[in-house]
C-alpha distance (Angstrom), angle and dihedral (degrees) to the residues before:
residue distance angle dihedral
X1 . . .
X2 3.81 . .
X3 4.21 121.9 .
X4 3.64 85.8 -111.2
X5 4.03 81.3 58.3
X6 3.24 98.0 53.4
X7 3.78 105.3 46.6
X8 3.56 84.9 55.6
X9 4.12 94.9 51.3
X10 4.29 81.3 48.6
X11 4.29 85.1 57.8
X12 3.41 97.6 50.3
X13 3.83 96.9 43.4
X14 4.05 85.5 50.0
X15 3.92 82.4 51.3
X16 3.51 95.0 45.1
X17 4.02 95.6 44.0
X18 3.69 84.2 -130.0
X19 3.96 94.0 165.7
X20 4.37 95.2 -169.7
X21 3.75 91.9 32.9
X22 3.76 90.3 57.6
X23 3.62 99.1 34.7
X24 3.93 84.4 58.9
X25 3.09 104.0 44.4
X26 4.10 88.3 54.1
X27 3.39 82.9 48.9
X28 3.55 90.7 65.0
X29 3.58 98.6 35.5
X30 3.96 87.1 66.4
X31 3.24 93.5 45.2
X32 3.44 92.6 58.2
X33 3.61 93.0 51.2
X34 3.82 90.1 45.7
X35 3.77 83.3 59.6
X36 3.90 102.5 46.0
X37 4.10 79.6 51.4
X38 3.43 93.9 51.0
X39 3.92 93.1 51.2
X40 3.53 87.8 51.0
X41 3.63 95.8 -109.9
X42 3.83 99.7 123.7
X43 3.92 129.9 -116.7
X44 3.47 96.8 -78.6
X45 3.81 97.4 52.3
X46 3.91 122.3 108.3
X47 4.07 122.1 -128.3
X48 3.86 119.8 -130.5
X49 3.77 111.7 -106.7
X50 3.68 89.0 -98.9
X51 3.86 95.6 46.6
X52 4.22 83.7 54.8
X53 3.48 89.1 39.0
X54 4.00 89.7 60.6
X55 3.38 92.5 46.6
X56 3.55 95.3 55.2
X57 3.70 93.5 45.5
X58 3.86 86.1 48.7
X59 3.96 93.1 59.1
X60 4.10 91.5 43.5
X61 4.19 80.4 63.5
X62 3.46 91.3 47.9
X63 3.43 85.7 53.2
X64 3.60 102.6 50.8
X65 4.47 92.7 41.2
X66 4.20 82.4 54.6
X67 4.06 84.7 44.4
X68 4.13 91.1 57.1
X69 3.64 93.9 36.6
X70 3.53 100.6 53.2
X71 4.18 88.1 35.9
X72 3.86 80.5 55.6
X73 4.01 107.5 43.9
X74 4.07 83.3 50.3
X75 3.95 98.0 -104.8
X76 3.91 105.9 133.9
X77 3.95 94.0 163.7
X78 3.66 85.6 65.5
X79 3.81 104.3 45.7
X80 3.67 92.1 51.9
X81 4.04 91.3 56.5
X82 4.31 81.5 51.4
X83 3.67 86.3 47.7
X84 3.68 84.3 42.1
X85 3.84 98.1 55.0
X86 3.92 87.4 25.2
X87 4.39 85.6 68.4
X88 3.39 86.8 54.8
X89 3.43 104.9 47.3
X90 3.97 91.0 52.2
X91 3.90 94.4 57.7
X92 3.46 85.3 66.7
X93 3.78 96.6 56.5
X94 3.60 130.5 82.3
X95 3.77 109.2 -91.9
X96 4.10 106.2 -90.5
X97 3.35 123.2 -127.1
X98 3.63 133.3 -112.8
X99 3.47 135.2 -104.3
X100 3.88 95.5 -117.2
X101 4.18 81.1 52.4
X102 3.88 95.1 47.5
X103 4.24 89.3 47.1
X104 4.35 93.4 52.6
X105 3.86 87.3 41.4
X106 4.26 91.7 50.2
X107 3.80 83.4 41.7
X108 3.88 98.8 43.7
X109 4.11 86.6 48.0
X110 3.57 100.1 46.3
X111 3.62 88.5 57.6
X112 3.42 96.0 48.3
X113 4.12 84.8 52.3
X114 3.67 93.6 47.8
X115 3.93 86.2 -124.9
X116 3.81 116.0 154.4
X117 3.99 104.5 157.4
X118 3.65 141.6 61.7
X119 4.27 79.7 -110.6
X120 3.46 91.8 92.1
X121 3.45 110.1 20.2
X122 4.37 95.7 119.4
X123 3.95 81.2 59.6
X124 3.87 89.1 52.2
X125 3.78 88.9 45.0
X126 3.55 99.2 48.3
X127 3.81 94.6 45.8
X128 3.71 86.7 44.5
X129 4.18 92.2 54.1
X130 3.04 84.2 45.9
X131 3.96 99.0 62.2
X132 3.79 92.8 32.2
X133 3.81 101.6 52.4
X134 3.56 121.5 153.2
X135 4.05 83.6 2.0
X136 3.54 104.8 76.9
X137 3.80 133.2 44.4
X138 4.22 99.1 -114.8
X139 4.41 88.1 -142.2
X140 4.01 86.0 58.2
X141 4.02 93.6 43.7
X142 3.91 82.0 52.1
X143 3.42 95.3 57.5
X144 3.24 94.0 41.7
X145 3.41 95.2 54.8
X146 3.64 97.6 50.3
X147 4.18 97.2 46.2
X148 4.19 80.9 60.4
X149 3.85 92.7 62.7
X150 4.12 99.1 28.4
């Protein structure tokens, strides 16, 4: 999703009267601008695709902590509007991938490392994050990663 992207979404849900859509996405529009502020680039500045991209990805979590809590402390009414917003926010993310996916690509790179023991198995996940940004969900690469080595 580029800026350009989602000003456009932010139309149509005006358009559309879609009250949660449009609250979202201006939820993520400030964020974004609370980012480019906080890297010193000014209000008016633009993020890099993967700069938005992080943001967005950073609100889904959000999304999902406020899901448990709420789940936990016995307020359903408010963990369906997360799960509400969280819908949202995931059709704007690239598609994840799938366990089965995550498990070849862990394989395929600790071979490539030479790593066959739970010794080194941060360095496989942080060279593995690294490849599989904004693809993979990082608490399912964890596991992953530590089912290879247990």
């Amino acid at each position: 999703m580029t800026h350009s992207e989602l000003k456009e979404a932010i139309k149509t849900a005006m358009k559309n009267r879609d009250a949660v859509r449009l609250s979202v996405l201006r939820g993520l529009s400030a964020a974004a601008t609370n980012e480019a502020i906080a890297k010193g680039k000014g209000p008016d500045a633009l993020l890099a695709d993967d700069e938005l991209m992080t943001v967005i990805i950073r609100a889904g979590k959000q999304r999902k902590d406020s899901i448990e809590q709420f789940e936990k402390g016995g307020r359903p009414e408010l963990a369906e509007s997360e799960k509400a917003e969280l819908a949202i926010i995931e059709e704007l993310l690239p598609k994840q991938m799938s366990r089965d996916e995550i498990v070849a690509a862990a394989k395929a790179k600790a071979a490539e490392l030479g790593i066959t023991d739970k010794s080194k198995a941060n360095q496989l996940m942080g060279m593995l994050m690294k490849d599989l940004k904004g693809k993979a969900d990082g608490t399912v690469v964890k596991e992953v990663v530590d089912g290879l080595f247990s």
